[in-house]
PDB file with SEQRES, HELIX, SHEET and CRYST1 records, atoms N, CA, C and O in Angstrom:
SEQRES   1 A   86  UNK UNK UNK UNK UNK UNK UNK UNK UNK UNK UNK UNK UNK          
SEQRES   2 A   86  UNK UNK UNK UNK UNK UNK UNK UNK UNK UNK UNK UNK UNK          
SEQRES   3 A   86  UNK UNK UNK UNK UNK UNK UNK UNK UNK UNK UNK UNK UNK          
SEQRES   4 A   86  UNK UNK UNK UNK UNK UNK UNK UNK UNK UNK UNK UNK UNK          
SEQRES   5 A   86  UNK UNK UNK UNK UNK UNK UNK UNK UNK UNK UNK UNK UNK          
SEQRES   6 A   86  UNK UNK UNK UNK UNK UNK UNK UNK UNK UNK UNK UNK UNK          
SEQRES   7 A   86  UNK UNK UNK UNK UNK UNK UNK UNK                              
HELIX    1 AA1 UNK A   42  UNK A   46  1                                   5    
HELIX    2 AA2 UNK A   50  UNK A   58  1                                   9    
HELIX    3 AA3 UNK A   68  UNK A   79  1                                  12    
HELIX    4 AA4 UNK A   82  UNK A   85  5                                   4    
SHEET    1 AA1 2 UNK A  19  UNK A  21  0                                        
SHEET    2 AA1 2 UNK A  27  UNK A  31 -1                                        
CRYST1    1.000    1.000    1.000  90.00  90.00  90.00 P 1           1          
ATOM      1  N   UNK A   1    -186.156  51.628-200.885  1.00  0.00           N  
ATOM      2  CA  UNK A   1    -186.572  51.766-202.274  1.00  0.00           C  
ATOM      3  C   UNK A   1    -187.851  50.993-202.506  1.00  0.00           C  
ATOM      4  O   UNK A   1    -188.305  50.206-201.676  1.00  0.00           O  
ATOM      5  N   UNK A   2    -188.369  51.234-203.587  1.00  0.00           N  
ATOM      6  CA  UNK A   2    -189.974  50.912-203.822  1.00  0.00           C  
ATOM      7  C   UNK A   2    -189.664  49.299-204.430  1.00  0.00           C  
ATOM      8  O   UNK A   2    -188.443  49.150-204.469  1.00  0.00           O  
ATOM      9  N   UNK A   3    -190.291  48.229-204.846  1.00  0.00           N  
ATOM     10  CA  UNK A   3    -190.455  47.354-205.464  1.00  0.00           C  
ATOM     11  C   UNK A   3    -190.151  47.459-206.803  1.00  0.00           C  
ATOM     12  O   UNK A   3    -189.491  46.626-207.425  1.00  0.00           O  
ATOM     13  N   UNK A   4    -190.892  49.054-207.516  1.00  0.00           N  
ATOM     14  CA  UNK A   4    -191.038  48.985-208.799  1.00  0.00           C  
ATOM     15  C   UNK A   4    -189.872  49.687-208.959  1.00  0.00           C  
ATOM     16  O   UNK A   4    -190.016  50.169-210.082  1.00  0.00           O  
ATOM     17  N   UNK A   5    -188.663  50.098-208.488  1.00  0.00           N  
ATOM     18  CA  UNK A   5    -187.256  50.839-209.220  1.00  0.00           C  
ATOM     19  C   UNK A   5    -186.290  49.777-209.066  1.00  0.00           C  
ATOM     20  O   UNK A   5    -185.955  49.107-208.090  1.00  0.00           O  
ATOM     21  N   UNK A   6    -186.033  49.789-209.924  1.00  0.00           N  
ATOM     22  CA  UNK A   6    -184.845  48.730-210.575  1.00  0.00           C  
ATOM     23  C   UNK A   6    -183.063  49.226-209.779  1.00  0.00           C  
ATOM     24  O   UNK A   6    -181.942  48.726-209.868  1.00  0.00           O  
ATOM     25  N   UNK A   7    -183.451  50.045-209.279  1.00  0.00           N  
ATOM     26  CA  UNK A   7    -181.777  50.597-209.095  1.00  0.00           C  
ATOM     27  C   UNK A   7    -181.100  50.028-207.839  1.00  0.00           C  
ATOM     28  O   UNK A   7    -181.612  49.446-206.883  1.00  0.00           O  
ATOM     29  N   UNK A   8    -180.043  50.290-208.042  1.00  0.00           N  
ATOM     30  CA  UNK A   8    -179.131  49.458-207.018  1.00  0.00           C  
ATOM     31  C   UNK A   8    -178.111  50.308-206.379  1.00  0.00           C  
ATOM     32  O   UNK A   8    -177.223  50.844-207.042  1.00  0.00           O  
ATOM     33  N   UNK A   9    -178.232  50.454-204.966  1.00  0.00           N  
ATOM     34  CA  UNK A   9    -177.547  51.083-204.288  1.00  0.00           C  
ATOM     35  C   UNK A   9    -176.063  50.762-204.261  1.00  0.00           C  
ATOM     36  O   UNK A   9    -175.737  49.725-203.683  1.00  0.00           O  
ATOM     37  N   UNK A  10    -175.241  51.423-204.743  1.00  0.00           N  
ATOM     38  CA  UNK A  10    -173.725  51.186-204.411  1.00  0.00           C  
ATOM     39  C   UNK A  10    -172.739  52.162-203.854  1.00  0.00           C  
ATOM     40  O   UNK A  10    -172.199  52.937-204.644  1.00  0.00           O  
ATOM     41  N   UNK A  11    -172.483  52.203-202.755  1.00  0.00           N  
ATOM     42  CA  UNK A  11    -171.603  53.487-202.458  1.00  0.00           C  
ATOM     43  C   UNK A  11    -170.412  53.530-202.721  1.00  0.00           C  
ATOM     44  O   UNK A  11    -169.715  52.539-202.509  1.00  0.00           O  
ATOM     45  N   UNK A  12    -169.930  54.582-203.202  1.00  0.00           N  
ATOM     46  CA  UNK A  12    -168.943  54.961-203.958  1.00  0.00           C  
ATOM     47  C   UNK A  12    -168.742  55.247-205.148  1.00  0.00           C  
ATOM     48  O   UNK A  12    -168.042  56.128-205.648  1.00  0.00           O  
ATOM     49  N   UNK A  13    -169.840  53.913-205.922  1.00  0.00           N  
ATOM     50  CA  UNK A  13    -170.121  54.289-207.221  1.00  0.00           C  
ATOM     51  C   UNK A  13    -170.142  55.928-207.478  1.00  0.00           C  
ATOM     52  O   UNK A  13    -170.190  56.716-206.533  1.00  0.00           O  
ATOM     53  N   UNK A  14    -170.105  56.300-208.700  1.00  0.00           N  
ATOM     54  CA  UNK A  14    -170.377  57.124-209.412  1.00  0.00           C  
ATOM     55  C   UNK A  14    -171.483  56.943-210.370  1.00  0.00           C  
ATOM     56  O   UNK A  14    -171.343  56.502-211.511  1.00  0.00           O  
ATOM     57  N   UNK A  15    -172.667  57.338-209.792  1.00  0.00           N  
ATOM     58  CA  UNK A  15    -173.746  57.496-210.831  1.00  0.00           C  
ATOM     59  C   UNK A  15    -173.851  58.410-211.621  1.00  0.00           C  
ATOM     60  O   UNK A  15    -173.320  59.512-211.488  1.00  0.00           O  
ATOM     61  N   UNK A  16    -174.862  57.898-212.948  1.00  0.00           N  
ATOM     62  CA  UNK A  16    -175.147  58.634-213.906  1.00  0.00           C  
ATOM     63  C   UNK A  16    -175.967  59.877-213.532  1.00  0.00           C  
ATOM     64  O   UNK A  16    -176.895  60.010-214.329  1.00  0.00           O  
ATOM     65  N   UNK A  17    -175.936  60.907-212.518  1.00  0.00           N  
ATOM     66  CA  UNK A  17    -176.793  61.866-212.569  1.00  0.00           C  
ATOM     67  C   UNK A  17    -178.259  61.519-212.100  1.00  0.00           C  
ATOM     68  O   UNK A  17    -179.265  62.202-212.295  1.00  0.00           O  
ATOM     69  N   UNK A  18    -178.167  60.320-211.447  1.00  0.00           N  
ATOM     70  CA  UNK A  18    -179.618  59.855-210.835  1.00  0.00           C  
ATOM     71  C   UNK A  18    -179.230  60.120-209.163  1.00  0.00           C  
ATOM     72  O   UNK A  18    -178.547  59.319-208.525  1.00  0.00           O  
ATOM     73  N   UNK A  19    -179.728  61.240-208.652  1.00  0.00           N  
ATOM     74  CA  UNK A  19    -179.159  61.979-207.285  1.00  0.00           C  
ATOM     75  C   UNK A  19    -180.711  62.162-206.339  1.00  0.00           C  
ATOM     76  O   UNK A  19    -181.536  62.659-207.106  1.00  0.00           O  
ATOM     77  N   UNK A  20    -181.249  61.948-205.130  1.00  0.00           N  
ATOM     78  CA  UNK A  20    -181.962  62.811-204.997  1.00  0.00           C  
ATOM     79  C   UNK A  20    -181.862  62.965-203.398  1.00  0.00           C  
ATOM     80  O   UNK A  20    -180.968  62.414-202.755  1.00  0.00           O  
ATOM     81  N   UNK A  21    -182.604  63.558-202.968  1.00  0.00           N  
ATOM     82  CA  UNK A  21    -182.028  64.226-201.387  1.00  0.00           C  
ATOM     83  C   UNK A  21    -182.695  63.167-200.163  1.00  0.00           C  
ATOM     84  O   UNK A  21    -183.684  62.513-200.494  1.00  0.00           O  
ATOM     85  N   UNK A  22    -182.218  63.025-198.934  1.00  0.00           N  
ATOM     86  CA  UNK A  22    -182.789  61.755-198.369  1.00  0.00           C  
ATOM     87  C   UNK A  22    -182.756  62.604-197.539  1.00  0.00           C  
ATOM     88  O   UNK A  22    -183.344  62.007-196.636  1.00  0.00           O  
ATOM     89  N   UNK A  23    -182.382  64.090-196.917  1.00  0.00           N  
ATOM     90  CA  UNK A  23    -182.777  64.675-195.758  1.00  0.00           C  
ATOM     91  C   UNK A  23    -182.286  65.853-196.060  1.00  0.00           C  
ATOM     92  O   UNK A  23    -182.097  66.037-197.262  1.00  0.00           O  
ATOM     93  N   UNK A  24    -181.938  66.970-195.126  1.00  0.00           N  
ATOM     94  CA  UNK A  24    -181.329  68.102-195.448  1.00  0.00           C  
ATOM     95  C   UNK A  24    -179.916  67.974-195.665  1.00  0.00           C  
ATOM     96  O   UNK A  24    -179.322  68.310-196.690  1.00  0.00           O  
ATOM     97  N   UNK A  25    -179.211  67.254-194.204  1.00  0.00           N  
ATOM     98  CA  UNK A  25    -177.935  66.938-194.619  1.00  0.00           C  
ATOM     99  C   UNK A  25    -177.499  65.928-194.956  1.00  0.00           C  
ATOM    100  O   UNK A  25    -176.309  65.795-194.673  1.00  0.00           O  
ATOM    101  N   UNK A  26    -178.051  64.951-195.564  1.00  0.00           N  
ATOM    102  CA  UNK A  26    -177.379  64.114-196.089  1.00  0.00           C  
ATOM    103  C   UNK A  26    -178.132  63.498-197.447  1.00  0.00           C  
ATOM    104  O   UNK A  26    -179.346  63.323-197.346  1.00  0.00           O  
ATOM    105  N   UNK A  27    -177.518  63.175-198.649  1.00  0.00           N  
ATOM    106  CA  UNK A  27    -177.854  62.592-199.695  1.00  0.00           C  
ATOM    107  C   UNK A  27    -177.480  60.870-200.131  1.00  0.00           C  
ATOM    108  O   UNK A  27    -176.516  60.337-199.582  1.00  0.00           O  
ATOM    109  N   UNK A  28    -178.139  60.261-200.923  1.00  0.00           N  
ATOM    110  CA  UNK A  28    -178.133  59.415-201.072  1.00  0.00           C  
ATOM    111  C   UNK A  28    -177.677  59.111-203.234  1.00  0.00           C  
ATOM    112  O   UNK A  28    -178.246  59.638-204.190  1.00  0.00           O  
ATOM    113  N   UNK A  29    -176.813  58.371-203.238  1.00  0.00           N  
ATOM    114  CA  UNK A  29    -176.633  58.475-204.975  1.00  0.00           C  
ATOM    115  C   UNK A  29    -176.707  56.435-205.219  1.00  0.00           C  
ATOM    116  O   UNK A  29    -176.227  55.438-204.680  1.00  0.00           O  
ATOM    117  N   UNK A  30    -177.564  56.751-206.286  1.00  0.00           N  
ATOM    118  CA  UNK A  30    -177.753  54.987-206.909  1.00  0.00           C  
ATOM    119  C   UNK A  30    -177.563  55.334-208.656  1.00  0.00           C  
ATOM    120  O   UNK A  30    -177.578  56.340-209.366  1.00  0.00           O  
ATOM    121  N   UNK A  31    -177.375  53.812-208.843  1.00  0.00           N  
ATOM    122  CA  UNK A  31    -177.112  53.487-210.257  1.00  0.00           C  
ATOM    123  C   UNK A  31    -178.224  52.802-210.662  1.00  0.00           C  
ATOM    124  O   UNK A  31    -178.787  51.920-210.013  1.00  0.00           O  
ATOM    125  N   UNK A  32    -178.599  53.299-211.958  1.00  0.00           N  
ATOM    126  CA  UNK A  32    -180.124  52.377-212.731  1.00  0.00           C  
ATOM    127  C   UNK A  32    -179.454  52.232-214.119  1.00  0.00           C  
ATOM    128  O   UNK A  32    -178.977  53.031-214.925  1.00  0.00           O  
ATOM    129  N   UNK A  33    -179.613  50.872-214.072  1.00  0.00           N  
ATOM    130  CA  UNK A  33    -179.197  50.655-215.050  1.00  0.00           C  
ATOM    131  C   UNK A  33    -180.305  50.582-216.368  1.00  0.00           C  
ATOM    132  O   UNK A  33    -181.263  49.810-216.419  1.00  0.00           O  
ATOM    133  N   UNK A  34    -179.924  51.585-217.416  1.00  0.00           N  
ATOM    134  CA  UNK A  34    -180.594  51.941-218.563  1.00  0.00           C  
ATOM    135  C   UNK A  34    -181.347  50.574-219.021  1.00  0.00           C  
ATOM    136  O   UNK A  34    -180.728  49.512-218.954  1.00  0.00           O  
ATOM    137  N   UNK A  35    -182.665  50.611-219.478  1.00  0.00           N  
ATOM    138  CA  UNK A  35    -183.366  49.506-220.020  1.00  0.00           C  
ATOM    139  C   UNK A  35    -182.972  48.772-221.370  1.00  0.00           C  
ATOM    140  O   UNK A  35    -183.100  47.577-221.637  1.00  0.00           O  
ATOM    141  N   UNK A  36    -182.557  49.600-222.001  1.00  0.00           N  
ATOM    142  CA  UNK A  36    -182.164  48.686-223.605  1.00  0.00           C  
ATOM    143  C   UNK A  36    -180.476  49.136-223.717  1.00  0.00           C  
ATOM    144  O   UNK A  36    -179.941  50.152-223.273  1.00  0.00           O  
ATOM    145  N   UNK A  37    -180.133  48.495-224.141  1.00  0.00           N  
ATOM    146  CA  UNK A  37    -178.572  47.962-224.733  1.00  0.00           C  
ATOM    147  C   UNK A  37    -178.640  48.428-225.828  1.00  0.00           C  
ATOM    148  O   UNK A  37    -179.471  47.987-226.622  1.00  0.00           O  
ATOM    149  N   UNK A  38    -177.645  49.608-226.220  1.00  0.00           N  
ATOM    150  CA  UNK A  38    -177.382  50.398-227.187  1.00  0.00           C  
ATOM    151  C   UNK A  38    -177.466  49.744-228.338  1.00  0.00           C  
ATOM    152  O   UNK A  38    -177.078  48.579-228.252  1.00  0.00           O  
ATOM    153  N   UNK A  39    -177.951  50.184-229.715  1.00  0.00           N  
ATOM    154  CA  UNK A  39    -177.533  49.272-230.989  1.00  0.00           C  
ATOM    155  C   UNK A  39    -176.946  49.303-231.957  1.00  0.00           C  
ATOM    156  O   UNK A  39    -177.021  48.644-232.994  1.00  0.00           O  
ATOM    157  N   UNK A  40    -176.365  50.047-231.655  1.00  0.00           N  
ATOM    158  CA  UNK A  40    -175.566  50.814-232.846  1.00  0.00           C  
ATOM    159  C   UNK A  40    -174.489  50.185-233.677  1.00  0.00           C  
ATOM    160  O   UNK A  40    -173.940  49.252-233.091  1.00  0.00           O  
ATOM    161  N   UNK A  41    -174.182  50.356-234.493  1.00  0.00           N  
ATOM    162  CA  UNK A  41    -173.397  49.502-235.398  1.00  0.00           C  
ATOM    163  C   UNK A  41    -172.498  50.096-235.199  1.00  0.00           C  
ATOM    164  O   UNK A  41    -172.560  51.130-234.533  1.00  0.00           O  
ATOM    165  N   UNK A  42    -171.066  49.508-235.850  1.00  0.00           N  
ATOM    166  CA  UNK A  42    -169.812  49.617-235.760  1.00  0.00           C  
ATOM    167  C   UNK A  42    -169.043  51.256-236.723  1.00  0.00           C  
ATOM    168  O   UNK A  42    -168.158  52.074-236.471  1.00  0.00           O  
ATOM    169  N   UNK A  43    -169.865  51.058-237.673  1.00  0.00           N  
ATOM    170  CA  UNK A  43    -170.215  52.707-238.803  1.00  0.00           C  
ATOM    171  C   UNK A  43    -170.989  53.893-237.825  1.00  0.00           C  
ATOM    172  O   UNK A  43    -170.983  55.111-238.006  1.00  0.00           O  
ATOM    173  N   UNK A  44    -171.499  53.299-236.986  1.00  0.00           N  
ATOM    174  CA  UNK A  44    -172.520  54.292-236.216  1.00  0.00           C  
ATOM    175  C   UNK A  44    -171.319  54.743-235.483  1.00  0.00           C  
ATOM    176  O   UNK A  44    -170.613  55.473-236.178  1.00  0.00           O  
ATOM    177  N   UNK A  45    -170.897  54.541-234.352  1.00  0.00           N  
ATOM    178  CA  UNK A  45    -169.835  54.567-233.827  1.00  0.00           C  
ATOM    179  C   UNK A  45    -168.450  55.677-234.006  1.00  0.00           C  
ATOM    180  O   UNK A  45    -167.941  56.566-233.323  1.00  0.00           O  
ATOM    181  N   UNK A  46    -168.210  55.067-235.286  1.00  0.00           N  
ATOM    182  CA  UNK A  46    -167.054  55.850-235.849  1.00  0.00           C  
ATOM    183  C   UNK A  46    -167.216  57.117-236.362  1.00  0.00           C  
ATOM    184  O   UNK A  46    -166.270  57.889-236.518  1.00  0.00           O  
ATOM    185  N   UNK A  47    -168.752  57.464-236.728  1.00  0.00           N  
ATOM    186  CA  UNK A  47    -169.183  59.050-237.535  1.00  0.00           C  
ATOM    187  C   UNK A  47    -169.997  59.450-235.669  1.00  0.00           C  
ATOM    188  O   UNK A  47    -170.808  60.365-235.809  1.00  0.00           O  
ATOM    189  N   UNK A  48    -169.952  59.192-234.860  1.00  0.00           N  
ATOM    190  CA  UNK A  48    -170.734  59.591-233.514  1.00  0.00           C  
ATOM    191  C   UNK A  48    -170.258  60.696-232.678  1.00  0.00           C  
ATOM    192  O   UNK A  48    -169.475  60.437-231.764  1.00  0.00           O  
ATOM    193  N   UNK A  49    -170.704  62.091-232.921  1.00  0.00           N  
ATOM    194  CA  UNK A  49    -169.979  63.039-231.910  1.00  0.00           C  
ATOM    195  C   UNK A  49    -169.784  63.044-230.901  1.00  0.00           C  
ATOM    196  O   UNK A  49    -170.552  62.462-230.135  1.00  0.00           O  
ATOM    197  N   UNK A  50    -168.628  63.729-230.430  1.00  0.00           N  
ATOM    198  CA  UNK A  50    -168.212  63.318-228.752  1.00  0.00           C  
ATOM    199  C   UNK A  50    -169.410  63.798-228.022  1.00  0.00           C  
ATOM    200  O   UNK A  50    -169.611  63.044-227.070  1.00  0.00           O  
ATOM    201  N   UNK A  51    -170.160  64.614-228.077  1.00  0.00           N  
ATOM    202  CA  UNK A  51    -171.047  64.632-227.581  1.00  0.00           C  
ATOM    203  C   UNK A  51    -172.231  63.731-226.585  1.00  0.00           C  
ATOM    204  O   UNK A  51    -172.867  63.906-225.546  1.00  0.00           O  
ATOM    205  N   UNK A  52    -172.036  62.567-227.754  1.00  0.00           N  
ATOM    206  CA  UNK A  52    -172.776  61.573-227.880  1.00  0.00           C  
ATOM    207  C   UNK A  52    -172.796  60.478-227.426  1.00  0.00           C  
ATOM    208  O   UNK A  52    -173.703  59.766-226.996  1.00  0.00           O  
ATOM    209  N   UNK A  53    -171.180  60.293-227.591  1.00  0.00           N  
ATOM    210  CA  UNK A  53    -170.506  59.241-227.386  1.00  0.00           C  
ATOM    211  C   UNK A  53    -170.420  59.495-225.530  1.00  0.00           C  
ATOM    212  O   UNK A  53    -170.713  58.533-224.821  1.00  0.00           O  
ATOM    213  N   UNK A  54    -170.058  60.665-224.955  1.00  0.00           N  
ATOM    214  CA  UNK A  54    -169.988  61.611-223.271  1.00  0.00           C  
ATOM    215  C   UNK A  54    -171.290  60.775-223.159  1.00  0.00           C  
ATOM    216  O   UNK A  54    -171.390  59.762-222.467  1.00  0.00           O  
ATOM    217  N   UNK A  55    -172.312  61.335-223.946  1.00  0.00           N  
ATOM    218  CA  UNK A  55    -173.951  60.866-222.864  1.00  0.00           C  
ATOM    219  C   UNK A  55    -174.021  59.269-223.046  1.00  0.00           C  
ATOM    220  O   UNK A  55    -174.437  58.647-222.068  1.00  0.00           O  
ATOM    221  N   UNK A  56    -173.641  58.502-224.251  1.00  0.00           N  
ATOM    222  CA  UNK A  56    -173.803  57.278-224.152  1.00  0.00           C  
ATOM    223  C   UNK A  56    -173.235  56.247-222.935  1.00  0.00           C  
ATOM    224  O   UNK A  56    -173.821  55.265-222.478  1.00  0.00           O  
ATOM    225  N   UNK A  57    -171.876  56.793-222.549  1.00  0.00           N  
ATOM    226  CA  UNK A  57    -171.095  55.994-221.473  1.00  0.00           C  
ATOM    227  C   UNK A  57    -171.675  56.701-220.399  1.00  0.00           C  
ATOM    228  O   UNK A  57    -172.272  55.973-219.606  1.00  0.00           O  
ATOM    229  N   UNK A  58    -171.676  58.352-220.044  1.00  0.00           N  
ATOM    230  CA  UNK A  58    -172.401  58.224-218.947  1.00  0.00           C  
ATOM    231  C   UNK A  58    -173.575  57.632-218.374  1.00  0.00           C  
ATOM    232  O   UNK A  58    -173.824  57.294-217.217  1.00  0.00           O  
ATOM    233  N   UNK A  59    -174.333  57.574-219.580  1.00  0.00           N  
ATOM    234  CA  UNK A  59    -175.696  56.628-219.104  1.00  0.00           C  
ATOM    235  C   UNK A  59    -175.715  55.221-218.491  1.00  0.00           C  
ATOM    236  O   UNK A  59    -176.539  54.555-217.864  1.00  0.00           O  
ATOM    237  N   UNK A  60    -174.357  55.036-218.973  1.00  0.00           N  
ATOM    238  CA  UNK A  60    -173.968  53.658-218.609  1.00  0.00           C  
ATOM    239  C   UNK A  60    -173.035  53.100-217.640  1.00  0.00           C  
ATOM    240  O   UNK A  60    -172.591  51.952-217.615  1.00  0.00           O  
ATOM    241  N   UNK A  61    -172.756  54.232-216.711  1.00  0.00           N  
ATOM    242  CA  UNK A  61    -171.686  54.574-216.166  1.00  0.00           C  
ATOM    243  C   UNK A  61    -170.073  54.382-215.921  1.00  0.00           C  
ATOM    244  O   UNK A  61    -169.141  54.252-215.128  1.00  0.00           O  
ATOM    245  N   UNK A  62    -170.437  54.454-216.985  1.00  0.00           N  
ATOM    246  CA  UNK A  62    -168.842  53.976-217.808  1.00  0.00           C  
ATOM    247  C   UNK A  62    -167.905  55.209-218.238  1.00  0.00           C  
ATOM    248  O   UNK A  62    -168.273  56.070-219.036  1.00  0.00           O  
ATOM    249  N   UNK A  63    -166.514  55.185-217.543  1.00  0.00           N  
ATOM    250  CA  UNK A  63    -165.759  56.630-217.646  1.00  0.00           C  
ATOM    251  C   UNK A  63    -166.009  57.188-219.037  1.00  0.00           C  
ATOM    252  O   UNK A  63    -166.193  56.487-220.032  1.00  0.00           O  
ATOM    253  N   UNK A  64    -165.998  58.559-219.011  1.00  0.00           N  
ATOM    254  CA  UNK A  64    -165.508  59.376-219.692  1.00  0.00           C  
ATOM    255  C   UNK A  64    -164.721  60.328-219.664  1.00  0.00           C  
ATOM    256  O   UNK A  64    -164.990  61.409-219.140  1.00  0.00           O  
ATOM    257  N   UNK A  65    -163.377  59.980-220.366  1.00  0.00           N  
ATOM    258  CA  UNK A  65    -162.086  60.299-220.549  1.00  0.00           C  
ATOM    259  C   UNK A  65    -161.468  59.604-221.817  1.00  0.00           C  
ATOM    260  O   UNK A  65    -161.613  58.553-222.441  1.00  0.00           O  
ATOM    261  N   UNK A  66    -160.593  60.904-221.878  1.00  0.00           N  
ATOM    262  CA  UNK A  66    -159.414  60.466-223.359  1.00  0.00           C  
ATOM    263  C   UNK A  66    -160.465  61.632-224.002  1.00  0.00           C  
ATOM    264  O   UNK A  66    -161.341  62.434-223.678  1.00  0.00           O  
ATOM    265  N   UNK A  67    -159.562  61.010-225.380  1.00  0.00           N  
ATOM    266  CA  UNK A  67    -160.044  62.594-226.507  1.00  0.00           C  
ATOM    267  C   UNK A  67    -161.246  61.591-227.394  1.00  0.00           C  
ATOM    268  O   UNK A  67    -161.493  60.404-227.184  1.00  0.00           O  
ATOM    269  N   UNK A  68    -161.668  62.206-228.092  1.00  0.00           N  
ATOM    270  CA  UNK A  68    -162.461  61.585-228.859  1.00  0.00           C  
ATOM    271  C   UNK A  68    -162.272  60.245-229.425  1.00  0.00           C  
ATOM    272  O   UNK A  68    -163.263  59.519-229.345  1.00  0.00           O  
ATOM    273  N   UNK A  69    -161.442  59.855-229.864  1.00  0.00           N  
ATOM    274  CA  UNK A  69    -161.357  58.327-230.635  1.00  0.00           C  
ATOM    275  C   UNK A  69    -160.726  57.743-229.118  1.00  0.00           C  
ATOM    276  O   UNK A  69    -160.442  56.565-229.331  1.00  0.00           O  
ATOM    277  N   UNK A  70    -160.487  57.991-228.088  1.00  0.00           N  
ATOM    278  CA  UNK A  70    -159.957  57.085-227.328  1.00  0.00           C  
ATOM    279  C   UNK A  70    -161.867  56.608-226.240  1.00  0.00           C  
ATOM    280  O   UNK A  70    -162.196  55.682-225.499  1.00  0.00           O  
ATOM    281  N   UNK A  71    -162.397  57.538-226.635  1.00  0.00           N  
ATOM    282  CA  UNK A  71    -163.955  57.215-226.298  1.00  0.00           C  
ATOM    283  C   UNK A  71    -164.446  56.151-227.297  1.00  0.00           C  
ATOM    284  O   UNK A  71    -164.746  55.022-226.907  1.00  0.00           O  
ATOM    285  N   UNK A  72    -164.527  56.529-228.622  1.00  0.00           N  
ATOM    286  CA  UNK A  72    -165.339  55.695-229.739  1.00  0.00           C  
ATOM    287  C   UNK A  72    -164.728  54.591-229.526  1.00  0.00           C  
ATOM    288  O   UNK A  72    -165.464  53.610-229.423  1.00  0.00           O  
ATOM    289  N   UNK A  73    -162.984  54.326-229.366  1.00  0.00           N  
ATOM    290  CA  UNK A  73    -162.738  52.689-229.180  1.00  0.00           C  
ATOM    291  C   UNK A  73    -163.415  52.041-227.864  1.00  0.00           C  
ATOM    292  O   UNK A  73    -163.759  50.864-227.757  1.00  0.00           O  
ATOM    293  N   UNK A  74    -163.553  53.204-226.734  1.00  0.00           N  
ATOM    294  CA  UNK A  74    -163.990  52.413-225.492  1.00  0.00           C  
ATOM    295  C   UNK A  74    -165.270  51.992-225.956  1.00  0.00           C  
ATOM    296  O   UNK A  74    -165.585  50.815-225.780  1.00  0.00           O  
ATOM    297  N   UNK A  75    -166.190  52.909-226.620  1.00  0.00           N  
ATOM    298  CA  UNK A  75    -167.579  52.717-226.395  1.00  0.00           C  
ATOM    299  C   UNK A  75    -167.679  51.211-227.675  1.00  0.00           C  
ATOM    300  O   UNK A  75    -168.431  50.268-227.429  1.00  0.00           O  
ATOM    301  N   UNK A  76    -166.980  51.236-228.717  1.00  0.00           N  
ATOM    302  CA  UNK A  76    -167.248  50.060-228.994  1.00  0.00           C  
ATOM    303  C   UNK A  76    -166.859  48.445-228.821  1.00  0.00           C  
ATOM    304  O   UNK A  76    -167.435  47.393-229.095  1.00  0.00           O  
ATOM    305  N   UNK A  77    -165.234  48.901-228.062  1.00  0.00           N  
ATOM    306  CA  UNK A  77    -165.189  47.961-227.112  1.00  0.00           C  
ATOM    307  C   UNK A  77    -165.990  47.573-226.060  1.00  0.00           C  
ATOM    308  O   UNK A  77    -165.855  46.493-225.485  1.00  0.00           O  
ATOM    309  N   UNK A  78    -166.898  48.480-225.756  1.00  0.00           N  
ATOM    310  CA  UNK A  78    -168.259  48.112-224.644  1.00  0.00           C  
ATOM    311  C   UNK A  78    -169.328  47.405-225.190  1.00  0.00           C  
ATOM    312  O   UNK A  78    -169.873  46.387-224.764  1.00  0.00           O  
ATOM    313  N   UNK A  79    -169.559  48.056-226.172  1.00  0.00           N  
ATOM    314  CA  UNK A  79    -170.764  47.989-226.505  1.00  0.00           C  
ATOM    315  C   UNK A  79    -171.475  46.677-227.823  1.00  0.00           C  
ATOM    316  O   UNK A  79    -172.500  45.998-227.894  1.00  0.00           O  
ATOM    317  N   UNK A  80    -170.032  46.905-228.823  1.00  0.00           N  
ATOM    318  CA  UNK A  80    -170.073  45.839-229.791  1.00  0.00           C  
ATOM    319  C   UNK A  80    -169.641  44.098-229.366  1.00  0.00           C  
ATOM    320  O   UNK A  80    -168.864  43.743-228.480  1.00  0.00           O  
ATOM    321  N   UNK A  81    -170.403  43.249-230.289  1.00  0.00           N  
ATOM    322  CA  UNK A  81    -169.823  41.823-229.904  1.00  0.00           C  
ATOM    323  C   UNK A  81    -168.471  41.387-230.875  1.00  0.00           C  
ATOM    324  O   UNK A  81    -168.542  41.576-232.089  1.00  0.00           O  
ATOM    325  N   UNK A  82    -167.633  40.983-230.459  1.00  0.00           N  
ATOM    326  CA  UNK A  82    -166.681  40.687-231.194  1.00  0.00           C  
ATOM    327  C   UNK A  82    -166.496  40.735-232.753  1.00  0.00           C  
ATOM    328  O   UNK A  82    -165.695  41.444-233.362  1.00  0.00           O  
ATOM    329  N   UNK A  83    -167.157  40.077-233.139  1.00  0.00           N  
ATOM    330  CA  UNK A  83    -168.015  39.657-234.611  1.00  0.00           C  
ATOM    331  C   UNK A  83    -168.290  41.175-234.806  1.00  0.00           C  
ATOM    332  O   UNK A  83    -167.721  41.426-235.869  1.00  0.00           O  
ATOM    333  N   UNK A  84    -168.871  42.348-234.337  1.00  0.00           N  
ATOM    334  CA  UNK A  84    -169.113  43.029-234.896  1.00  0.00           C  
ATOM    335  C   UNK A  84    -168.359  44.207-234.944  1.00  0.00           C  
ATOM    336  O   UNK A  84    -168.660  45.294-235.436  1.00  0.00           O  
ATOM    337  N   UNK A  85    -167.148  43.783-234.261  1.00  0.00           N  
ATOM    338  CA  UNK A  85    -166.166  45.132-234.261  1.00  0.00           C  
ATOM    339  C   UNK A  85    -165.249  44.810-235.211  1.00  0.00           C  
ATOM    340  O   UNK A  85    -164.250  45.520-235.096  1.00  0.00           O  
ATOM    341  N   UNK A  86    -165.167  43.866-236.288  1.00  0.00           N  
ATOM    342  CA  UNK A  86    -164.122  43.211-237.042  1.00  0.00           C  
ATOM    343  C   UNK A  86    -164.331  44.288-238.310  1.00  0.00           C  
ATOM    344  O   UNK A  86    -163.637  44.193-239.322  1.00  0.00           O  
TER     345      UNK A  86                                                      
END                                                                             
């Protein structure tokens, strides 16, 4: 890897969709971890389509699973500081 990419090789991981080919037969998968830390408030959160909520944890590579509110509690159990999930 170059100096200037931040990413970190882990095998097994499951990356976010950051894939690219290292020969014909064989590939290589890393994790980069996103530059800014989500900010969203605790109201943000709770009105946030699953949609949204799918691309936010994948970016972060953080499962996605459960139905909708079993995401919004993960993602703000991830994402919020104590203080702000009250």
């Amino acid at each position: 890897m170059s100096g200037n990419n931040p990413a970190i090789v882990m095998p097994g991981l499951s990356p976010n969709c950051n894939q690219h080919q290292v020969g014909k037969t064989e590939s290589c998968c890393y994790f980069q971890m996103p530059l800014h830390y989500p900010r969203y408030k605790k109201s943000d959160y709770e009105i946030m389509p699953e949609w949204k909520l799918d691309c936010l944890l994948k970016e972060y590579g953080l499962p996605v699973i459960g139905d909708v509110n079993q995401k919004r509690n993960f993602a703000m159990g991830a994402f919020l500081w104590t203080s702000q999930n009250e």
